[in-house]
C-alpha atoms as an extended CHARMM CRD file, in Angstrom:
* protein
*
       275  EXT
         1         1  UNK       CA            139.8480000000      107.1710000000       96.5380000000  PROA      1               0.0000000000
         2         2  UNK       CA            137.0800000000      110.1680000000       96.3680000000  PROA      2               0.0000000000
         3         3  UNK       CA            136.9170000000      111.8030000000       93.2210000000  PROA      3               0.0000000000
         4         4  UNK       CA            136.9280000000      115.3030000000       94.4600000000  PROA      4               0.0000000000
         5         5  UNK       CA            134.5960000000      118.1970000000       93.1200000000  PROA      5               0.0000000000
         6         6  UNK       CA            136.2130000000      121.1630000000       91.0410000000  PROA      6               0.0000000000
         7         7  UNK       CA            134.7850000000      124.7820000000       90.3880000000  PROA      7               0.0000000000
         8         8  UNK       CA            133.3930000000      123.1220000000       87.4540000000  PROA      8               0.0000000000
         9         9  UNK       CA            131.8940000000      120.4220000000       89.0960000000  PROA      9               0.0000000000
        10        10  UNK       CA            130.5340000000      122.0920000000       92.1020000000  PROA      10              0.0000000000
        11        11  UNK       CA            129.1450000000      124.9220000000       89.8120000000  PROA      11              0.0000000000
        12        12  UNK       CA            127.3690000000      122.2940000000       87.3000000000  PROA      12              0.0000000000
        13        13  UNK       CA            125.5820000000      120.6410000000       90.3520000000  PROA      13              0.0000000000
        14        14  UNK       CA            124.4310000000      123.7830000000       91.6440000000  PROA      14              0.0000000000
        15        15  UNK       CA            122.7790000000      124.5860000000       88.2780000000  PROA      15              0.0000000000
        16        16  UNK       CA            121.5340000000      120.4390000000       88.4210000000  PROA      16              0.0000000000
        17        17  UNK       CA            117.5320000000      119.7520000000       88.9890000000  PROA      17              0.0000000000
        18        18  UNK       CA            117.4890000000      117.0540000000       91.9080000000  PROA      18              0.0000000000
        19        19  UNK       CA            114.7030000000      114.3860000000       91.4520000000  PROA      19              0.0000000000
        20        20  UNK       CA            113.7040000000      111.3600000000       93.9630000000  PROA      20              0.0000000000
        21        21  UNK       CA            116.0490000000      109.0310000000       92.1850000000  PROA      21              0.0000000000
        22        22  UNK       CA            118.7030000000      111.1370000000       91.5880000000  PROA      22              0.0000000000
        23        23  UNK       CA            119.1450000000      111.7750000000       96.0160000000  PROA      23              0.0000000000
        24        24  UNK       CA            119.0990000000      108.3500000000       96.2780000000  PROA      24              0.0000000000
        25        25  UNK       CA            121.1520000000      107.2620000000       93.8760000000  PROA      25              0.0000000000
        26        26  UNK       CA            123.8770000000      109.6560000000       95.7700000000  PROA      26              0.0000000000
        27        27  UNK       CA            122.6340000000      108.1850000000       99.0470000000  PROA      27              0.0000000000
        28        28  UNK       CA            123.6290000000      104.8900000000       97.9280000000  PROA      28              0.0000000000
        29        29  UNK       CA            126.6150000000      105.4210000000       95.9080000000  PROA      29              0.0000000000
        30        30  UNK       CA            127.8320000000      108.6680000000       95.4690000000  PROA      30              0.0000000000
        31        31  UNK       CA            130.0880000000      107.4450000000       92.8890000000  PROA      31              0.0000000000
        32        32  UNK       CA            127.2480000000      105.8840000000       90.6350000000  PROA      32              0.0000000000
        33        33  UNK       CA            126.0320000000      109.3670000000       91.1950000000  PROA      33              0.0000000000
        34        34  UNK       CA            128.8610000000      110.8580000000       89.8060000000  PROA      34              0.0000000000
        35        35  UNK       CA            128.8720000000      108.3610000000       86.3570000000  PROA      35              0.0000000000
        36        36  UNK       CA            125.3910000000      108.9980000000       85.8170000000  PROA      36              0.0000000000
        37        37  UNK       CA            124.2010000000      112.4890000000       86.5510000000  PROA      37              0.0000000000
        38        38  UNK       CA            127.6110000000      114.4190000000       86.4410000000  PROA      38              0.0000000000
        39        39  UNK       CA            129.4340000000      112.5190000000       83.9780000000  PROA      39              0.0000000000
        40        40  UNK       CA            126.0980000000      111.4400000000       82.4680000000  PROA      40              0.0000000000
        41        41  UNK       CA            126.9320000000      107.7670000000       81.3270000000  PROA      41              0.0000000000
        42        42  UNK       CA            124.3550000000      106.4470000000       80.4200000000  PROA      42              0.0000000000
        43        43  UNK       CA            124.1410000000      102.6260000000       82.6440000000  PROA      43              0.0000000000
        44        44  UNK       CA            124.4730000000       99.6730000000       80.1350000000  PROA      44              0.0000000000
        45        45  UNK       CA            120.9840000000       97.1720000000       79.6750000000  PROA      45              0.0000000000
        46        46  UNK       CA            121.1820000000       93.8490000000       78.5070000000  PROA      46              0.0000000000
        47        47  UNK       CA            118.6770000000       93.3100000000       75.8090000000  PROA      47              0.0000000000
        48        48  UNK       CA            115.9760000000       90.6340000000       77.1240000000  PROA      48              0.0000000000
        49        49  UNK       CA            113.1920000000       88.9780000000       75.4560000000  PROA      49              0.0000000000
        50        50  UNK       CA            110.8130000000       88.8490000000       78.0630000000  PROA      50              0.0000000000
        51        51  UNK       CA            109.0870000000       92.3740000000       79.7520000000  PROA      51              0.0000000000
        52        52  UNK       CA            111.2010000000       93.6320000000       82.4230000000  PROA      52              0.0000000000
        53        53  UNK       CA            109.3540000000       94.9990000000       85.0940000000  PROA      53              0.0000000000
        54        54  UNK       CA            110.1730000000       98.1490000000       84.3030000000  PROA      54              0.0000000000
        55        55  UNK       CA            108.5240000000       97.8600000000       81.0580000000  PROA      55              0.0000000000
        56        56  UNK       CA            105.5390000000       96.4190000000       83.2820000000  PROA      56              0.0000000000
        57        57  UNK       CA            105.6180000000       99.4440000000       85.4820000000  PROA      57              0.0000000000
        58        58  UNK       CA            105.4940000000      102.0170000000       82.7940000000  PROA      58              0.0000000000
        59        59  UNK       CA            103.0960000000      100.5930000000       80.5320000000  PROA      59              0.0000000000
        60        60  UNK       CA            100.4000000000       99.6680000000       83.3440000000  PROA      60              0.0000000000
        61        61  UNK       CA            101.1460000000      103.7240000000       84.3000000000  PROA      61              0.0000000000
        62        62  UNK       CA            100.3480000000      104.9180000000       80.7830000000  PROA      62              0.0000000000
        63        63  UNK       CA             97.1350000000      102.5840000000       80.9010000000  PROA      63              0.0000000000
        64        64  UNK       CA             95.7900000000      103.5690000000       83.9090000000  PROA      64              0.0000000000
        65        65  UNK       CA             96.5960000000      107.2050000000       83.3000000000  PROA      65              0.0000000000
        66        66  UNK       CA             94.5550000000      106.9500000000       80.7000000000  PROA      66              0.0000000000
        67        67  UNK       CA             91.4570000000      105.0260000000       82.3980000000  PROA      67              0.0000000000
        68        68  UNK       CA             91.0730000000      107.7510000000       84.8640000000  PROA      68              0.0000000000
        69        69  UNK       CA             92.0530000000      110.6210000000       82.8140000000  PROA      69              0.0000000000
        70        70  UNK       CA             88.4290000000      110.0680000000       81.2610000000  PROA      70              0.0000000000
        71        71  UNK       CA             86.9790000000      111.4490000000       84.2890000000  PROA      71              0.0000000000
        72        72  UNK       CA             84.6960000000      108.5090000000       84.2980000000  PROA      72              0.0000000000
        73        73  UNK       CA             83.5100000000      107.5540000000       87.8090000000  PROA      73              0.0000000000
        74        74  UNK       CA             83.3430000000      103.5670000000       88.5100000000  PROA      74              0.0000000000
        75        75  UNK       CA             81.4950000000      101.4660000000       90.5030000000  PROA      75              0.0000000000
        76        76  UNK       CA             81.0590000000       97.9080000000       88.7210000000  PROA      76              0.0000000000
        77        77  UNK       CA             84.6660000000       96.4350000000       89.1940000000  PROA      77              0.0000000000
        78        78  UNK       CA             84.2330000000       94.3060000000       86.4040000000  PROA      78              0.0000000000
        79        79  UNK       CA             83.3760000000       97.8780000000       83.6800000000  PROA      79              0.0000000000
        80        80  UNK       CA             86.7250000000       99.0060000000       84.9150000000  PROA      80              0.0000000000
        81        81  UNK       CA             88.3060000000       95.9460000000       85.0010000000  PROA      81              0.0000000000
        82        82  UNK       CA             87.4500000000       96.0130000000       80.9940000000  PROA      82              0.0000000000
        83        83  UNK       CA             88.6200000000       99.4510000000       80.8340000000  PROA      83              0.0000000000
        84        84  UNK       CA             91.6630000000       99.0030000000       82.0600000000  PROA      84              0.0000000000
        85        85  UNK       CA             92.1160000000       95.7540000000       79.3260000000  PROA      85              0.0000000000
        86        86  UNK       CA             91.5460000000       98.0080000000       76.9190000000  PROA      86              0.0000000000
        87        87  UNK       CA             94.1270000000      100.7980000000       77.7230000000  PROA      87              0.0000000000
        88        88  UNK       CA             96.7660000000       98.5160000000       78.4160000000  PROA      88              0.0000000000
        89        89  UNK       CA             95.8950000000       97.1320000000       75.2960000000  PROA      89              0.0000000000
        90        90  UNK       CA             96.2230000000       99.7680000000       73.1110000000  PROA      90              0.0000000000
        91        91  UNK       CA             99.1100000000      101.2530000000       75.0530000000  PROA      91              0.0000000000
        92        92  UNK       CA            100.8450000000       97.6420000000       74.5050000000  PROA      92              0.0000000000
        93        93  UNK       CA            100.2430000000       97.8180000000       70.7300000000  PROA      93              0.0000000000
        94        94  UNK       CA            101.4870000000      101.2060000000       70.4270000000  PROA      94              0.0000000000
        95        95  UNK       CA            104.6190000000      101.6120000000       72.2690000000  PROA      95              0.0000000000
        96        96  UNK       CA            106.3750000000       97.8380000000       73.3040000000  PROA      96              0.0000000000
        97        97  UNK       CA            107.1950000000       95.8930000000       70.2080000000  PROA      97              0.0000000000
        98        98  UNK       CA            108.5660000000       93.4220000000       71.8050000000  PROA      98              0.0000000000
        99        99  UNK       CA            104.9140000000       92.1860000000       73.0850000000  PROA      99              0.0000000000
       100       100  UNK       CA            104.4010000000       91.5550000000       69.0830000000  PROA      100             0.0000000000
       101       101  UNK       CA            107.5070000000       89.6750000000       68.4140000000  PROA      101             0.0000000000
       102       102  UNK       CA            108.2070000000       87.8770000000       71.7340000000  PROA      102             0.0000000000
       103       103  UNK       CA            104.8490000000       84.9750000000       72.6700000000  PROA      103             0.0000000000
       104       104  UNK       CA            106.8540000000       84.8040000000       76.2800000000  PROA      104             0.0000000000
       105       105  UNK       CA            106.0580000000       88.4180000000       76.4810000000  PROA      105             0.0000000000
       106       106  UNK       CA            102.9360000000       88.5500000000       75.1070000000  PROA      106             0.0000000000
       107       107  UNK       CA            102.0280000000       85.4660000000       77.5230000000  PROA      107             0.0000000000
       108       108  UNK       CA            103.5190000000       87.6000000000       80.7660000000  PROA      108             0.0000000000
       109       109  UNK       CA            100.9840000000       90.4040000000       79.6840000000  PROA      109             0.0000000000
       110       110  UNK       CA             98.2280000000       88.0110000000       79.7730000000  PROA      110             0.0000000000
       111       111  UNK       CA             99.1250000000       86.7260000000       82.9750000000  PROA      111             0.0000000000
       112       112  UNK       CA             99.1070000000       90.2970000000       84.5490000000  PROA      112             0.0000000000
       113       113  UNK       CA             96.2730000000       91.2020000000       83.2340000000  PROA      113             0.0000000000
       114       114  UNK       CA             94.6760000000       88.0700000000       84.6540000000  PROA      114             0.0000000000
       115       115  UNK       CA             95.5020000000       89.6970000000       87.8930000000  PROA      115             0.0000000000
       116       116  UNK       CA             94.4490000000       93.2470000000       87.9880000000  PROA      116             0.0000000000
       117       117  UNK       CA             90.9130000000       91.8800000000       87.9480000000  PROA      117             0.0000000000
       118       118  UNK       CA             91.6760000000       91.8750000000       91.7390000000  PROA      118             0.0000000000
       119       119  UNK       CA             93.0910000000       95.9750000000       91.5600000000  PROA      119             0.0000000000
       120       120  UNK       CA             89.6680000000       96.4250000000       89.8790000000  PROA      120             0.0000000000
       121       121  UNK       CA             88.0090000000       95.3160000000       92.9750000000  PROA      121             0.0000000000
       122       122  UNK       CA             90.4990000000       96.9100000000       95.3610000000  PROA      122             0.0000000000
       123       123  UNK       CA             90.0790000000      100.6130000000       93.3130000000  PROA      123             0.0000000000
       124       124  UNK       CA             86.1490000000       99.8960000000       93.5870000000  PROA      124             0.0000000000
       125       125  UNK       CA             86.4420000000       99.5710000000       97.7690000000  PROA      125             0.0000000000
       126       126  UNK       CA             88.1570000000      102.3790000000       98.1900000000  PROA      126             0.0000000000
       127       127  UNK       CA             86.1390000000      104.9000000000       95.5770000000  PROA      127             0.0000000000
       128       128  UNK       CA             83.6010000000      103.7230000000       97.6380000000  PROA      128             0.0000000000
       129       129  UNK       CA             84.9940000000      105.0870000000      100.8280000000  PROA      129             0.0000000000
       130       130  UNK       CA             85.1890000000      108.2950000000       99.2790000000  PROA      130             0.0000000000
       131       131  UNK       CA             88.6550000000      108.8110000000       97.5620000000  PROA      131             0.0000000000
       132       132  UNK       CA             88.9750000000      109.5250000000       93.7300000000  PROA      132             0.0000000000
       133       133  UNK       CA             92.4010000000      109.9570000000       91.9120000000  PROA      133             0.0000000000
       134       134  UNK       CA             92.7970000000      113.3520000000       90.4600000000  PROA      134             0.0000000000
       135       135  UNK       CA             96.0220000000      114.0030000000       89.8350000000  PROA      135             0.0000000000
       136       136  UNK       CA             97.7020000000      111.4720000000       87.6040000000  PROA      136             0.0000000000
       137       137  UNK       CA            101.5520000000      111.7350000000       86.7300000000  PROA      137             0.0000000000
       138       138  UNK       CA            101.3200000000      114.8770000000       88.4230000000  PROA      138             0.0000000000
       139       139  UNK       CA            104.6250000000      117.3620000000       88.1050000000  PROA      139             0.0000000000
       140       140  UNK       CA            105.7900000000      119.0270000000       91.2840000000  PROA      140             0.0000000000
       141       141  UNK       CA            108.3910000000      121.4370000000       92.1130000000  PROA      141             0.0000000000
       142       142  UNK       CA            110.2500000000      123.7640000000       94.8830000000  PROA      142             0.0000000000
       143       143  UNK       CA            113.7650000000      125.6720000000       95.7210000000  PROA      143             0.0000000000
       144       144  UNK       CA            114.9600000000      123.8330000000       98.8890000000  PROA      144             0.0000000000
       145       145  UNK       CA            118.6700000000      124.1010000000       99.7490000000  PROA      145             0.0000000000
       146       146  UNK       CA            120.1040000000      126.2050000000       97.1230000000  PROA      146             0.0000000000
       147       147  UNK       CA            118.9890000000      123.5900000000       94.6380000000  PROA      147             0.0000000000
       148       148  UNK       CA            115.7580000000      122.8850000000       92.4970000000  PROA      148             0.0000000000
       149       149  UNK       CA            114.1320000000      119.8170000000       92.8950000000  PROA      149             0.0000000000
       150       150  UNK       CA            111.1780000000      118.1300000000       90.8490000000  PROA      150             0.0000000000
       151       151  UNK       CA            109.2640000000      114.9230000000       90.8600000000  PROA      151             0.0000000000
       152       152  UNK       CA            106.1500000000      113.3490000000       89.0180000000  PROA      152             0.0000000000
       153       153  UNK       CA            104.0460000000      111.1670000000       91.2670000000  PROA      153             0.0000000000
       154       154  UNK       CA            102.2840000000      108.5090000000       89.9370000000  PROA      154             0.0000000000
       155       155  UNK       CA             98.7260000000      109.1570000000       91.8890000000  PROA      155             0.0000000000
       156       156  UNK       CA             97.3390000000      111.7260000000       94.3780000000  PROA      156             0.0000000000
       157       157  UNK       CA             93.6650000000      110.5730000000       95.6010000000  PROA      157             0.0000000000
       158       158  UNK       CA             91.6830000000      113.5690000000       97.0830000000  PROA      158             0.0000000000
       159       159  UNK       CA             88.6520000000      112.8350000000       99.3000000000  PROA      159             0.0000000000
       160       160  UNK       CA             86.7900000000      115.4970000000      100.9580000000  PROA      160             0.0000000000
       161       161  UNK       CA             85.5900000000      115.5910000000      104.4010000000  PROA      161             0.0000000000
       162       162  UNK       CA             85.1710000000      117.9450000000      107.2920000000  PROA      162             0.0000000000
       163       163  UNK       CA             85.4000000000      120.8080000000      105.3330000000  PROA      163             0.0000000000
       164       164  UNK       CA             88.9550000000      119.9410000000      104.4620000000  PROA      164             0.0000000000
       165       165  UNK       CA             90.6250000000      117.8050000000      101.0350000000  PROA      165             0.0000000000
       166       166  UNK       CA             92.3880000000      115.3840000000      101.7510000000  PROA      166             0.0000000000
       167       167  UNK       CA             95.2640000000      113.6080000000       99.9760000000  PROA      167             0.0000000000
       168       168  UNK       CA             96.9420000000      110.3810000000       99.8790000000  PROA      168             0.0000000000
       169       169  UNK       CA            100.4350000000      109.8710000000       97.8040000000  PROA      169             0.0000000000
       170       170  UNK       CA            100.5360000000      106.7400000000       95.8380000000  PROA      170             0.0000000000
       171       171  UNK       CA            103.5230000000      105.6390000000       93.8280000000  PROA      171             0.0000000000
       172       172  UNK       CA            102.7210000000      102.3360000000       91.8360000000  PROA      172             0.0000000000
       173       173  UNK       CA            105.0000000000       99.7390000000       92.2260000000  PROA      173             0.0000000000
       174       174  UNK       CA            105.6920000000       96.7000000000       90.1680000000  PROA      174             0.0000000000
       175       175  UNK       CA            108.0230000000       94.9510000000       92.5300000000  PROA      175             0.0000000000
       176       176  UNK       CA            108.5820000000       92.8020000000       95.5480000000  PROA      176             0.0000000000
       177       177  UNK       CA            107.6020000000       95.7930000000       98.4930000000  PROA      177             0.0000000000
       178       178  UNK       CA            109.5590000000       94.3580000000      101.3990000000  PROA      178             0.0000000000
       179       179  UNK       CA            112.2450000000       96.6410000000      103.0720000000  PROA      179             0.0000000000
       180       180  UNK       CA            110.0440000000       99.1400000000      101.5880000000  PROA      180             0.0000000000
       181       181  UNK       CA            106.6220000000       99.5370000000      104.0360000000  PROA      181             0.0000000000
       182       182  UNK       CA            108.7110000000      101.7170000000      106.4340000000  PROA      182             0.0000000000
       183       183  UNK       CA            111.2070000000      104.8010000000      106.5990000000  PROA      183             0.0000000000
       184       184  UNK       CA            113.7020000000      105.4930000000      109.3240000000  PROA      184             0.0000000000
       185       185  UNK       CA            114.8970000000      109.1820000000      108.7550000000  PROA      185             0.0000000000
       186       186  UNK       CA            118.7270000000      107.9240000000      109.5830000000  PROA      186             0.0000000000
       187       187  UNK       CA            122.2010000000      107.7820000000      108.5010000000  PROA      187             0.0000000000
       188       188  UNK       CA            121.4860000000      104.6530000000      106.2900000000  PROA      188             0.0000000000
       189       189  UNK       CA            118.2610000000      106.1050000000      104.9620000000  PROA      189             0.0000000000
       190       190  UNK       CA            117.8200000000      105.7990000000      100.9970000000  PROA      190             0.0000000000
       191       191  UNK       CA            114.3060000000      106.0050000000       99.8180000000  PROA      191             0.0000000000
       192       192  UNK       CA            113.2030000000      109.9710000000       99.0480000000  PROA      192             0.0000000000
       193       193  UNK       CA            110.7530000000      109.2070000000       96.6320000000  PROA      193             0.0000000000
       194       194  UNK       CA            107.7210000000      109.3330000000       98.4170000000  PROA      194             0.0000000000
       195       195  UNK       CA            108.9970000000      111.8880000000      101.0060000000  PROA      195             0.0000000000
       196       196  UNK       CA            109.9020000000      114.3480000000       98.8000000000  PROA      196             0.0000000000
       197       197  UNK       CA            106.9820000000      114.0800000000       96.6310000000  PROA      197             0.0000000000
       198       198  UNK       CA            104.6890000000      114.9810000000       99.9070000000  PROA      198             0.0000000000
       199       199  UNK       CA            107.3140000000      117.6520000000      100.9300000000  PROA      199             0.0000000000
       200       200  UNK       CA            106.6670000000      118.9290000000       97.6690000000  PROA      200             0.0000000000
       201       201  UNK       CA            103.0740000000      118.7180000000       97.8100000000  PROA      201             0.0000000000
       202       202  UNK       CA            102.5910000000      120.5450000000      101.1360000000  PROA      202             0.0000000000
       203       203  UNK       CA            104.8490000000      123.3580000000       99.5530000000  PROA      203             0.0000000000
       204       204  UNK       CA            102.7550000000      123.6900000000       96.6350000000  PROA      204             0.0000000000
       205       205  UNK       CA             99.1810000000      122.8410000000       97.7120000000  PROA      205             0.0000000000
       206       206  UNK       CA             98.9490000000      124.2980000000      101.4570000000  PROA      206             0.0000000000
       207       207  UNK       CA             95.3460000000      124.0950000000      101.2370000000  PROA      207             0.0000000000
       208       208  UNK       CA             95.3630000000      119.8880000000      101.4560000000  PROA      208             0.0000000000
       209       209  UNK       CA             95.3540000000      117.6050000000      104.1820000000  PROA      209             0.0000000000
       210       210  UNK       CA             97.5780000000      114.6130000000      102.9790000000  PROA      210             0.0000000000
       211       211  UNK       CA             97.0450000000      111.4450000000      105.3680000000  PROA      211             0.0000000000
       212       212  UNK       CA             99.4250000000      109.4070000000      103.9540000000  PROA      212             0.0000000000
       213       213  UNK       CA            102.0240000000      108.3410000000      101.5780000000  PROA      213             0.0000000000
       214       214  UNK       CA            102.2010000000      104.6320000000      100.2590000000  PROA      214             0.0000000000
       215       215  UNK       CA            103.2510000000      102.0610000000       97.8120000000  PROA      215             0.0000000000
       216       216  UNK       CA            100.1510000000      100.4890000000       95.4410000000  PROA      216             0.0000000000
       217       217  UNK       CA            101.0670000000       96.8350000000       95.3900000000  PROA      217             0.0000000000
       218       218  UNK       CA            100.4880000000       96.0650000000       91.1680000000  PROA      218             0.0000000000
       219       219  UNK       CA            102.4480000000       92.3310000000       91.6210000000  PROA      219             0.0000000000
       220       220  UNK       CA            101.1550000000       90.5610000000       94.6360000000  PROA      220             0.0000000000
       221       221  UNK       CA             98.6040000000       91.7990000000       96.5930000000  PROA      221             0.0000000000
       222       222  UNK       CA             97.3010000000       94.8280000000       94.3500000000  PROA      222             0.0000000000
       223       223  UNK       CA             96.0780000000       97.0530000000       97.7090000000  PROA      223             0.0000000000
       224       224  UNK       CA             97.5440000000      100.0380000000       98.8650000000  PROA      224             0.0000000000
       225       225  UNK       CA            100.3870000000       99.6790000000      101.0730000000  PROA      225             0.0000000000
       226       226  UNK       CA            100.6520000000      102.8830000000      103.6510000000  PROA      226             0.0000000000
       227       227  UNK       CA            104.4740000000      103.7420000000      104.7320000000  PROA      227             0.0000000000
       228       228  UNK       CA            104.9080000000      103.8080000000      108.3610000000  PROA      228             0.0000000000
       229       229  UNK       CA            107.7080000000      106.4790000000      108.9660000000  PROA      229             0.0000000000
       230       230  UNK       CA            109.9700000000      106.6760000000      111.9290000000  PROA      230             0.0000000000
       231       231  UNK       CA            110.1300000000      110.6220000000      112.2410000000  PROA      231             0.0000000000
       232       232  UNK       CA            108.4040000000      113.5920000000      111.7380000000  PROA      232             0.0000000000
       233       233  UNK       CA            108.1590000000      115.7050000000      108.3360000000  PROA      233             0.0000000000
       234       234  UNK       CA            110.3670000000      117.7010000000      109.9290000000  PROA      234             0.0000000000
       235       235  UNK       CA            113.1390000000      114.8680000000      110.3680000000  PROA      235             0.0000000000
       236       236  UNK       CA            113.2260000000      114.3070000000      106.8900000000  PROA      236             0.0000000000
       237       237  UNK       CA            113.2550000000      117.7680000000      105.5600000000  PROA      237             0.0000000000
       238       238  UNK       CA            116.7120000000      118.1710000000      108.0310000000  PROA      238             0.0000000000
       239       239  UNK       CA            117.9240000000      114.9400000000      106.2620000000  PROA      239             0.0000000000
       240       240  UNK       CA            117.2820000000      115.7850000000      102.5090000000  PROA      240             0.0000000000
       241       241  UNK       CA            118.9130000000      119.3870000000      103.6130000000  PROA      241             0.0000000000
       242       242  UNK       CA            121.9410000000      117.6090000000      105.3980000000  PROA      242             0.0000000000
       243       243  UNK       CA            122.2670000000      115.6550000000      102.0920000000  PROA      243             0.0000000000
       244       244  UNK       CA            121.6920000000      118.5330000000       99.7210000000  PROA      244             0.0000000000
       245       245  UNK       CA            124.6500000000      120.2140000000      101.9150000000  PROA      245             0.0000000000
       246       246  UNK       CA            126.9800000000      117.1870000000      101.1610000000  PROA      246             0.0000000000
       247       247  UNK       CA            126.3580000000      116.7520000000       97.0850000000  PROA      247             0.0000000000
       248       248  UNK       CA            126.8630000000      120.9610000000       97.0140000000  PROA      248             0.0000000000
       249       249  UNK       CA            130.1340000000      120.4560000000       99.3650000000  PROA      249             0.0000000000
       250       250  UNK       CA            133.5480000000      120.0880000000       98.1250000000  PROA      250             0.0000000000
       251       251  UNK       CA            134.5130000000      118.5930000000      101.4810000000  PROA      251             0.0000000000
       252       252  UNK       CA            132.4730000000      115.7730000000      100.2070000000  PROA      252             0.0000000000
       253       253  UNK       CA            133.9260000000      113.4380000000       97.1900000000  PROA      253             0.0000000000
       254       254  UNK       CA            132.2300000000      111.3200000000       95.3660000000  PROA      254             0.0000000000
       255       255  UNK       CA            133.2540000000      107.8050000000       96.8350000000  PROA      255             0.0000000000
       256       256  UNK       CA            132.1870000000      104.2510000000       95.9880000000  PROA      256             0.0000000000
       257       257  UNK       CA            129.1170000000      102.0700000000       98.0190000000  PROA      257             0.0000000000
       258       258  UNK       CA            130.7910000000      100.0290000000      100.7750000000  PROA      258             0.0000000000
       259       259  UNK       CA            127.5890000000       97.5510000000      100.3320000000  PROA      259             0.0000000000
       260       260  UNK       CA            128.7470000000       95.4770000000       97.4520000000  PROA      260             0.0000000000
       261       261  UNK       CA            125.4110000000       94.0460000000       97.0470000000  PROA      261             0.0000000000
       262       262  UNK       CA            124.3080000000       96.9600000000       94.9310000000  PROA      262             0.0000000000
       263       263  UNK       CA            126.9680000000       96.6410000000       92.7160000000  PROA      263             0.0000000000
       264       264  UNK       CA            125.5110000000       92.8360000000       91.4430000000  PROA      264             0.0000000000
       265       265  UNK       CA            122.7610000000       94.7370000000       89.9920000000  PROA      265             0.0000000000
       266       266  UNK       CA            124.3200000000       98.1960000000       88.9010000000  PROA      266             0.0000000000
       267       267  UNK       CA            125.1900000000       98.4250000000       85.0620000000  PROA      267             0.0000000000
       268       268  UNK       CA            128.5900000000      100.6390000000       86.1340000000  PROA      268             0.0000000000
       269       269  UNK       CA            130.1580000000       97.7680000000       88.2650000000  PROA      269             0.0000000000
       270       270  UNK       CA            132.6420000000       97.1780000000       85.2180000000  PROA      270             0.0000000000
       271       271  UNK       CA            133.4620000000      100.6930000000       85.3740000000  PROA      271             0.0000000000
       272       272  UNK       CA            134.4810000000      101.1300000000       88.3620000000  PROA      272             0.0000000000
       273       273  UNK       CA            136.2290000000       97.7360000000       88.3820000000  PROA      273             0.0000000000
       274       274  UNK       CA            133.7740000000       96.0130000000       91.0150000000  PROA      274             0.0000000000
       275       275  UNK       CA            132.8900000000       93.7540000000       88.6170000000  PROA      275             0.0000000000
């Protein structure tokens, strides 16, 4: 049965900040929704002794942050390659102890580093071809819907050209990318990440041209991967209104994911007694 949405409930979520992960969590179970971000439970983790690739994610964010933060302009792939050793280094030492205490984790470090010897070379090619990343972890904003939402996006590159700037989205991904190189602006449609973040963008920074939004590939192929969509900005800023609409509605309950293959990996299934 739908849990339905009181005053309380309906006046709480209008006061609520919607992020990327937050729509899509409601997009694919509005009832995980409800745990987490209007209950706020916070979702159990098994404790691990390896480096989840989360932890992979964040700390090869923090590194790189910090390579190109410098303002420092390469073109030897192998003096950035070092670089970016030494940041994810020193952000490995400071903030994942369990890279000291655990040699399996210590070893998976090694053996991703081993790799991004081939990003080095990737980043090279393409600050060749003109494009520099200047905004890094960069905070965006806008009123859309009755609601506020927010992001941070990993990357923006800006290249200039024509007398324009132009800007490509990048989220960094640590993961296996299939399922994920193209949108379809439909009834089943789930990811909002990089959407929003350019919907964002273009509300903030009118003055840029953004080509593209994509996925850079940090596990297998390390190259950016560009998102074909299946609609027009304009598609998707209907959707993401039609499903604003829905989490502000009280005609719309929070209900549990008919796809029980989310629930194998979602730390509420107990809860909610699919597990």
């Amino acid at each position: 049965d739908a849990i339905r949405k009181d005053e309380t409930v309906l006046k709480y979520i209008d006061r609520m900040t919607l992020t990327p992960y937050k729509l899509s969590t409601y997009r694919r179970c509005s009832y995980k929704f409800y745990l987490a971000h209007i209950k706020n439970l916070e979702e159990p983790v098994e404790i691990s002794g390896a480096l989840e690739a989360m932890d992979i994610g964040n700390l090869l964010h923090r590194a790189l942050k910090d390579v190109y933060d410098s303002g420092k302009q390469f073109s030897d792939a192998g003096r950035l390659y070092e670089k970016i050793r030494e940041a994810v280094t020193r952000e490995a030492e400071d903030g994942y102890d369990i890279i000291k205490i655990s040699p399996h984790a210590a070893f998976e470090l090694d053996v991703i580093m081993d790799k991004m010897y081939r990003f080095a070379e990737m980043e090279v090619e393409r600050f060749g071809e003109g494009w520099r990343p200047e905004m890094l972890e960069y905070s965006l904003k806008m009123d859309l819907g009755g609601v506020s939402l927010s992001g941070r996006v990993d990357r923006i590159d800006i290249r200039e050209g024509n007398g324009k700037k132009h800007a490509f989205v990048i989220d960094y991904k640590f993961a296996n990318l299939s399922g994920m190189k193209s949108l379809r602006y439909d009834e089943n449609f789930s990811g909002f990440q990089l959407p929003v973040y350019r919907l964002m963008l273009n509300n903030s920074r009118p003055d840029l041209d953004i080509e593209g939004i994509g996925y850079y590939d940090l596990k297998d192929k390390f190259k950016i991967v560009t998102v074909t969509e299946h609609g027009t900005a304009e598609d998707f800023r209907a959707l993401l209104e039609k499903v604003i609409g829905e989490i502000r509605s009280a005609d719309h309950g929070f209900i549990k994911t008919d796809d029980l293959r989310l629930c194998m990996y979602c730390g509420f299934a107990t809860i909610c007694g699919r597990r």
